[in-house]
N, C-alpha and C positions, 0 to 999 in steps of 0.2 A: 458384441459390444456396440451399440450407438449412444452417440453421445445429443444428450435432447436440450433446448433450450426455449427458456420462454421469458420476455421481459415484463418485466412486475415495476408498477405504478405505485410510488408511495409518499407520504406527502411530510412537510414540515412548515410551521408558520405558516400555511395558509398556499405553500406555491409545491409543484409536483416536478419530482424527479422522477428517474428510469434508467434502473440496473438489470441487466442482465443475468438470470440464473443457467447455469449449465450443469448437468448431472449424466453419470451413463446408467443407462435403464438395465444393467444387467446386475446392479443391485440393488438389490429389496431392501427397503426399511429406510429409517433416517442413517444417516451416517455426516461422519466429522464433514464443514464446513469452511472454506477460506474465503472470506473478500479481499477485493481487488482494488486498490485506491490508482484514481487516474495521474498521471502527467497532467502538465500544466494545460494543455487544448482540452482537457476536457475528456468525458466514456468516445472512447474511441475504439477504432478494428483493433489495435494493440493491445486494449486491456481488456477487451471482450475473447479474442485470442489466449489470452493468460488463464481466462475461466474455463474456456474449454479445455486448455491443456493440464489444469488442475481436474477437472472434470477426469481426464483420463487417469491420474493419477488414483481415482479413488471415492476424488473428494466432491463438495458440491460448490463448484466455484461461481462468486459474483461479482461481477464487476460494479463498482458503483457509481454513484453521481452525484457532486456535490454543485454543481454548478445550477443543475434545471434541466428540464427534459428538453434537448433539444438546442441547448445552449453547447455551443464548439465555437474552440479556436480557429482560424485558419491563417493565424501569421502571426510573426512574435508578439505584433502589438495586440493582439486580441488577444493573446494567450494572459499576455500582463495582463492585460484589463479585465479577465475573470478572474486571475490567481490572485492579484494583489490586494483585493478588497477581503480577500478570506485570510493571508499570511494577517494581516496588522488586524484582523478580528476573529483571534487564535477561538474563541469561546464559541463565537458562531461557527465556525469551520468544524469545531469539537460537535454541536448539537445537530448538525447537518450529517457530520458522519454517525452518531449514536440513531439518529434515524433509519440510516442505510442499514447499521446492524440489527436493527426492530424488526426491518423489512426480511432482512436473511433466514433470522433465526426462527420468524413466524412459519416458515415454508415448512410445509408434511415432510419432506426429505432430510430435512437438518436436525443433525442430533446435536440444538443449542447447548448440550453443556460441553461441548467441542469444537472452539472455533477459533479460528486464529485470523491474521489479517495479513495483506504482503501490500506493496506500494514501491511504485517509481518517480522519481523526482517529487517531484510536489507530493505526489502521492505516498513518498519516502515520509517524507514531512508527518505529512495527515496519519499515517500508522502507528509511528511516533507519539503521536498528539493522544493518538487512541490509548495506548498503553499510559500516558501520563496522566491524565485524565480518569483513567481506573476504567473503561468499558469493559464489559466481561469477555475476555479476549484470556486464549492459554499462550498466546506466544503472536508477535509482530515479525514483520522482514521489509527494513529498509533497502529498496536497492537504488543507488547513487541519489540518494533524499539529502534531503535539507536538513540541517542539526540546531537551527534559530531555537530557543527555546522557546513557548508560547506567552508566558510571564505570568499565567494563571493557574498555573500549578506547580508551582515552589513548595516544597515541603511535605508533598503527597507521595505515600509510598505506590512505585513499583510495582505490581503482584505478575503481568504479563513477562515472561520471558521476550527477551530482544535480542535479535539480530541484524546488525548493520554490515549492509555487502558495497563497499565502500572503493572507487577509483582516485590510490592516492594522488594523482595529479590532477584531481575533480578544481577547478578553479573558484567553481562556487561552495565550496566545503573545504577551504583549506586545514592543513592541519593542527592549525591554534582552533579553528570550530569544532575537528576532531577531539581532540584533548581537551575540551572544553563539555561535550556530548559526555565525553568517557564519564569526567567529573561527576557530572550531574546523575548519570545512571549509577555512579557507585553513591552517590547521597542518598539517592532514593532507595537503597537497597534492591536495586533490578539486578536478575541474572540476567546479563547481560556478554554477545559476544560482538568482537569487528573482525572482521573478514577485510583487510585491504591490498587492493592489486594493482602492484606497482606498472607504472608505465603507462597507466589507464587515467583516463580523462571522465565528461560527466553523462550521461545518458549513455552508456556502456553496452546498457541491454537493447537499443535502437536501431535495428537493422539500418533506419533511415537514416541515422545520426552521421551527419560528416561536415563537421565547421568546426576544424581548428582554432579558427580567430575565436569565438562564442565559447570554447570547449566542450563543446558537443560531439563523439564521435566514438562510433562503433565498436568496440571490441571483440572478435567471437570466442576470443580462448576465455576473457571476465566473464563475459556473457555464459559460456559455457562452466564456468566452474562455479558460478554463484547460484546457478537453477540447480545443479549437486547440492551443494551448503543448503539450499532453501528447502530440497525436498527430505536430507539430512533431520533437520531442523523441526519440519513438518511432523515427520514420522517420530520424533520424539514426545511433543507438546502435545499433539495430537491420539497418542497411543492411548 
């Protein structure tokens, strides 16, 4: 087994992004597909990491890029200053990521009628967005995302199965947004599940995470039990 990777150049409105694809060359053919939605800095070693280790799982994982090729956080205020401009223009964030999926599904390895999506933080959000929005997606995985609705798809069914891997002491998802999320996925008629773990704060899965004041911080047993649930999950939607 090696695991191969090559990044792919794909464009929207006129400006180019750059996802990372990862796959192991010990299988032949196309096979199922997961993208990788970024944290708020932006395609990073984190979420390029996540592809290969889905890579090993099987799958053909891509990390994506909603920001621009080349565009990265490196401090909280930068990070706002990319992420903010896309949360309050849910629609652009939505056609930015249906791009990234254009680019995935086009690749000889992917068997596009299999393909799911995962996300952290902001990235939780965007997967979210994906499923609500209707992209051809069999199944999404928030992990400690954002539950804002986007305000542009009210009334639209559901078809992607959801799950949200959720730290109930997340400060930026408390749990009237919890129960507010639930709401709205059972309107939509989404199979939908939540995963929450108590004692756990927000970027859970961030080895780097450690700011209590911010709630930002590490957990490895969450961490550890939500990559079980997600690959649970996987191997379901995906079959």
């Amino acid at each position: 087994m090696t695991i191969q990777t090559r990044l792919i150049d794909y464009q929207h409105d006129g400006q180019t992004f750059e996802g990372l694809l990862a796959w192991d060359d010990a299988h032949a053919g196309a096979r199922p597909a997961v993208a990788v939605a970024h944290a708020w800095a932006g395609r990073t070693a984190f979420e390029d990491d996540k592809a290969r280790a889905l890579a090993a799982l099987g799958y053909v994982g891509f990390a994506m890029d909603v920001y621009g090729k080349g565009r990265r956080g490196r401090s909280r205020e930068e990070n706002a200053a990319l992420m903010t401009p896309l949360v309050q223009d849910r629609a652009l964030l939505q056609a930015r990521l249906g791009a990234a999926l254009q680019a995935l599904t086009a690749q000889p390895e992917v068997d596009a009628s299999r393909v799911a999506a995962i996300g952290f933080c902001f990235g939780g959000l965007s997967v979210l967005d994906m499923a609500r929005c209707g992209l051809p997606l069999r199944g999404v995985v928030s992990f400690h995302g954002l539950f804002t609705p986007p305000g542009n798809t009210a009334g639209r069914r559901i078809q992607a199965k959801v799950l949200a891997l959720h730290g109930w002491d997340d400060p930026m998802a408390k749990p009237d947004a919890v129960l507010a999320w639930a709401q709205e996925m059972s309107a939509a008629g989404a199979d939908w599940q939540l995963h929450a773990y108590g004692g756990t704060m927000h970027a859970f899965t961030n080895p780097q995470a450690n700011d209590p004041g911010f709630g930002t911080v590490y957990d490895a047993r969450a961490d550890a039990r939500s990559w079980v649930a997600m690959r649970a999950f996987l191997a379901e939607v995906l079959a």
